[in-house]
N, C-alpha and C positions, 0 to 999 in steps of 0.2 A: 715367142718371147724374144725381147730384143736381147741383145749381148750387147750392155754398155761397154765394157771395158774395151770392145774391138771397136763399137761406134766412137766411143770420147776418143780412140787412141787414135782413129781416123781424122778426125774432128781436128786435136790440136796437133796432129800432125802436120797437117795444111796450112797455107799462111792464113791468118788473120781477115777477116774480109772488108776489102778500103769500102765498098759499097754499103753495107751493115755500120760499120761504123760513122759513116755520112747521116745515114739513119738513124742512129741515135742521138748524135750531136742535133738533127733536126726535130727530133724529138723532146729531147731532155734537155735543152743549150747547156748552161753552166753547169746545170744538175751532171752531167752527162763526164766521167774521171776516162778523158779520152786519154790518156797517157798511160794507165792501166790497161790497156788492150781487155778488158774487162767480157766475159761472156755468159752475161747477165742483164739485170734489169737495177743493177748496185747504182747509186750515187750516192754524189758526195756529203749530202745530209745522211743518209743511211754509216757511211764512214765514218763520218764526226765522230756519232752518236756510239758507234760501235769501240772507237777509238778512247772515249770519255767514261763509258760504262763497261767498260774493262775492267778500270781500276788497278793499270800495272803499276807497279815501280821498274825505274833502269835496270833491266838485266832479267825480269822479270820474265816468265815462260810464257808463249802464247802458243797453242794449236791453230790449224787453219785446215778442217778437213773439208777433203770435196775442192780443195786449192785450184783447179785447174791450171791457167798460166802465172797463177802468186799474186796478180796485183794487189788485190784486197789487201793481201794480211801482209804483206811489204809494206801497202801504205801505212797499216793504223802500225806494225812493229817499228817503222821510220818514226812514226809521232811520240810511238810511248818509249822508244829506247829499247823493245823489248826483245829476247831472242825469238828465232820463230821455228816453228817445225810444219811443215806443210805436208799433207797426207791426198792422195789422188789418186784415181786406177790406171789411171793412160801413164805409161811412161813418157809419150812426147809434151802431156800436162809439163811433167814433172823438168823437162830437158830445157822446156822455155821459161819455168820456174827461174830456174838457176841464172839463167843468161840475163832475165830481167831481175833478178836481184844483184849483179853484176853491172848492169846497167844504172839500178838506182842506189847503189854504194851501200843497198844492204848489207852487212859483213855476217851476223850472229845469224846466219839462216843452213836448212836441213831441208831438204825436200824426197819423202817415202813412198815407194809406192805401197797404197791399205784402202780400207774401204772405211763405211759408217758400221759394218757391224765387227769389224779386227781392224784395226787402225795398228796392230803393233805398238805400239806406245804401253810403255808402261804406267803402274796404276798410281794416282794421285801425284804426274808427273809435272801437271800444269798450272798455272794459275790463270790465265784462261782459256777457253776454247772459242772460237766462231767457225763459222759456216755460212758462205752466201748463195744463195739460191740453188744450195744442192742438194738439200736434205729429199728435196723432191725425188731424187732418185733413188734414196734410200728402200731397199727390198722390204725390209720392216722398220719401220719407225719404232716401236716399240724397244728393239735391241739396238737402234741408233740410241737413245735417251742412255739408254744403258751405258754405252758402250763411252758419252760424252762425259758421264755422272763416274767412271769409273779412273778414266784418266788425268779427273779436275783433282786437285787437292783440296781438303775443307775449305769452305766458304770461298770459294774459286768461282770465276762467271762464267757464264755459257753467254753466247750472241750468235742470235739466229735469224738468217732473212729467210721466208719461206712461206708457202702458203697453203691455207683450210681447202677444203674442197666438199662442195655435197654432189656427190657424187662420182664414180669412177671414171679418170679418163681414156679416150684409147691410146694404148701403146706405151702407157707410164705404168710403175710399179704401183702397190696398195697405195691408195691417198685417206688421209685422216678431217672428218670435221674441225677435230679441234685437237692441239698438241698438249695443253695442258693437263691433262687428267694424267697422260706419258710421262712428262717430268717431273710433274708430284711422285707418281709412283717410283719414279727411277732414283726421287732421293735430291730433286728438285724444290726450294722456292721460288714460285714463279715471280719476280719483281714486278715486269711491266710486260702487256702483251696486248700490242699498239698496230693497226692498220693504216702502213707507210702511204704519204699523202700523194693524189692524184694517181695510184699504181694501174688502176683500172684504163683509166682513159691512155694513160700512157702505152701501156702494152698494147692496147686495141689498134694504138694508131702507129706502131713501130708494123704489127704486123701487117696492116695497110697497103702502108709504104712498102714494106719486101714485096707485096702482089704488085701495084705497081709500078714494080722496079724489078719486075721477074727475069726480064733478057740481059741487064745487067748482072745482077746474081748468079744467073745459069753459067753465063760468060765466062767470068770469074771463076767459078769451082770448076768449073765442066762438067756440073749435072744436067741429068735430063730435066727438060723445064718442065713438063705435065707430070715426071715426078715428084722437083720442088713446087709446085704450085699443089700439090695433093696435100704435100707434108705441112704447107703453110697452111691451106685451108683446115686441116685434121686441127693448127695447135692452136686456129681463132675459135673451133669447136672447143676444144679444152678448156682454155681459158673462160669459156661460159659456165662451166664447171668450178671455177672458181669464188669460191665467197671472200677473201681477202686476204693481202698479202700482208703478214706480220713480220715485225722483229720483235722476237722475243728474247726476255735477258732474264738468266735467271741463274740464281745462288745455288752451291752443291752444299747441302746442309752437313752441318759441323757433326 
């Protein structure tokens, strides 16, 4: 079993990778929130939409768990005016949180270390929650729902990027067909639960490019290259595993 917390802490420990990020921009152009150091498959119509279906007012609470290095929820707290509290397991997540919120004149920001099942956060603290493509690593989904449905305040949003899966992949925690029947139960309106466009062919062809673009890669980190090229080939297997990548937005009933 893996230990996230020691992998993500390794992870954003490191610098950012200028190679990967070529890769994206070549992927995703505009779509592609290069100034976000973003380490995800997040764009900037995914943000809009996340930013617009909030529904803050100035001053208004936002959660951001699974934060990594903040861009996300910097951007959309930049658009709505809102404070932000960002929740992450890696403390070096959290170290570049801050610097990049420093960077982009964020002021009203808090960055914790917590997980999806203890976020430390108090209850009915927020008026929204989001999370971009983290939920994947959540141990149980089921007590992630919980745990999001507990710290929203009534009729507070949830924004979620994240995706179904049939079937189990390797080397990732439990994966869920489908999230909704979770956040009905956890106390959930599901509003909208929409498969983000072109996600498929996109990621097919980001991991592509990291194969051939493996000696640059290796270079950079200073991994072994037969064991990045394992790790890449294992997450185009994954990804087959995947039926669609949703954002889903949904109400914490009054």
């Amino acid at each position: 079993m893996t230990d996230w917390k020691a992998a993500f802490t390794t992870t954003f420990g490191a610098p950012a990778s200028a190679v990967s990020a070529r890769i994206w921009a070549e992927v995703y152009g505009d779509e592609y929130p290069a100034e976000l150091d973003t380490y995800s498959f997040v764009t900037r119509t995914d943000l809009r939409r996340i930013a617009a279906e909030a529904h803050l007012e100035p001053g208004g609470r936002l959660a951001d768990i699974g934060c990594g290095r903040g861009g996300p929820g910097l951007w959309v707290a930049a658009r709505t005016y809102a404070t932000l509290t960002g929740i992450d397991i890696a403390a070096t997540a959290l170290a570049s949180a801050r610097r990049r919120a420093e960077a982009m004149d964020v002021e009203a920001t808090d960055f914790r270390i917590g997980d999806f099942q203890d976020t430390g956060l108090e209850d009915a603290s927020f008026d929204a929650v989001m999370s971009v493509d983290a939920l994947l690593f959540a141990p149980d989904k089921r007590c992630a729902c919980e745990e999001f449905a507990r710290i929203l305040a009534p009729g507070g949003r949830l924004l979620v990027t994240t995706w179904d899966f049939d079937g189990q992949p390797v080397n990732r925690p439990p994966q869920v067909a489908d999230h909704r029947p979770l956040l009905e139960a956890a106390g959930f309106d599901v509003l909208a639960y929409e498969e983000t466009p072109d996600w498929r062919a996109r990621q097919r062809r980001t991991m592509e490019l990291s194969l051939e673009r493996l000696e640059e890669l290796a270079a950079e980190s200073g991994d072994d290259p037969s064991r990045l090229r394992a790790s890449l080939e294992q997450t185009l297997r994954n990804q087959d595993l995947m039926t669609r990548r949703v954002l889903m937005i949904a109400s914490r009933r009054v």
